[in-house]
N, C-alpha and C positions, 0 to 999 in steps of 0.2 A: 188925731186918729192914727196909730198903728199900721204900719206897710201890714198887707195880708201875706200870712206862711201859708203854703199849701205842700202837703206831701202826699207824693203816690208812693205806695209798698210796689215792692216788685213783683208781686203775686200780681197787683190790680196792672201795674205797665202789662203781663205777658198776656191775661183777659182783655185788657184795653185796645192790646193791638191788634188781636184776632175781630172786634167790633169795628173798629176803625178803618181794618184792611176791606169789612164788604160793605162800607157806608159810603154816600154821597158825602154825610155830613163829616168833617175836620175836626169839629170842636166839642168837647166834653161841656155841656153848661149843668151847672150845681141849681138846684132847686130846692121848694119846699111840697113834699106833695102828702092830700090828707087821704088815708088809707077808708077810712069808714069816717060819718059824720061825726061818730061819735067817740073818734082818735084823736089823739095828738098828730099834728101833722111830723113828717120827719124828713132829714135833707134825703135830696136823694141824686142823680144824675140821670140824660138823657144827651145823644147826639145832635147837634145841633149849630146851625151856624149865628155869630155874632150878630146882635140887632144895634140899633142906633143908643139905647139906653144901659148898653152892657159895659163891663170893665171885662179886657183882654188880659189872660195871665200866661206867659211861658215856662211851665215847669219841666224842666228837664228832657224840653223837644214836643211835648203836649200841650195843643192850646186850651185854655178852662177858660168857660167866660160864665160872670156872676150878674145878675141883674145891679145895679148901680144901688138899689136901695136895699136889697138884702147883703150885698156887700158889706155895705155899712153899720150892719149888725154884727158882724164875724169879724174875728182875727185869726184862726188858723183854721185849717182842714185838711181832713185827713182822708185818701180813699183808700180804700184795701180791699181785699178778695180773699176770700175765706178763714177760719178761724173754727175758734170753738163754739161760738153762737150764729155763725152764719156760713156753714161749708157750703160751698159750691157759690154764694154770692157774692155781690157786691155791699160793701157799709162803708158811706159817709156820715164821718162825724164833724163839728164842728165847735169851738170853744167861741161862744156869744158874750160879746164886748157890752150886755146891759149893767155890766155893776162896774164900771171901767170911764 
């Protein structure tokens, strides 16, 4: 298996640290979360601190933590903050290691 890449754009760091600066929580954890029943689910992120079944990542001063078994489907990720399909948000994408 592939060490995991994870990149934050610098739009998503200067959004991330105005979240982090009024949270209890330290840590960015990557998720899958499904919008309607009747959606694809998609990554997403939420504040949160590291559980016992997590893997710890330090990118560039930001802790990420990944559940252990959705890790294991991804090799790189990407977070960013705004663009031409998503102004004003956040978009994690991820490139999934199933044909790999």
């Amino acid at each position: 298996m592939e060490e995991m890449t994870i990149l934050i754009t610098n739009e998503a760091k200067r959004e991330l640290d105005k979240l982090l600066e009024n949270s209890d929580k330290k840590c960015i954890r990557i998720l899958t979360r499904c919008i309607t029943m009747t959606s694809q689910a998609k990554l997403d992120f939420e504040l949160d601190n590291p559980k016992e079944d997590d893997n710890l990542y330090d990118v560039d001063g930001y802790k990420v933590i990944i559940n252990k078994v959705l890790d294991s489907q991804m090799n790189y990720i990407t977070i960013s903050y705004g663009g031409l399909l998503s102004r004003g948000e956040f978009c994690v994408e991820a490139d999934f290691n199933f044909y790999y």
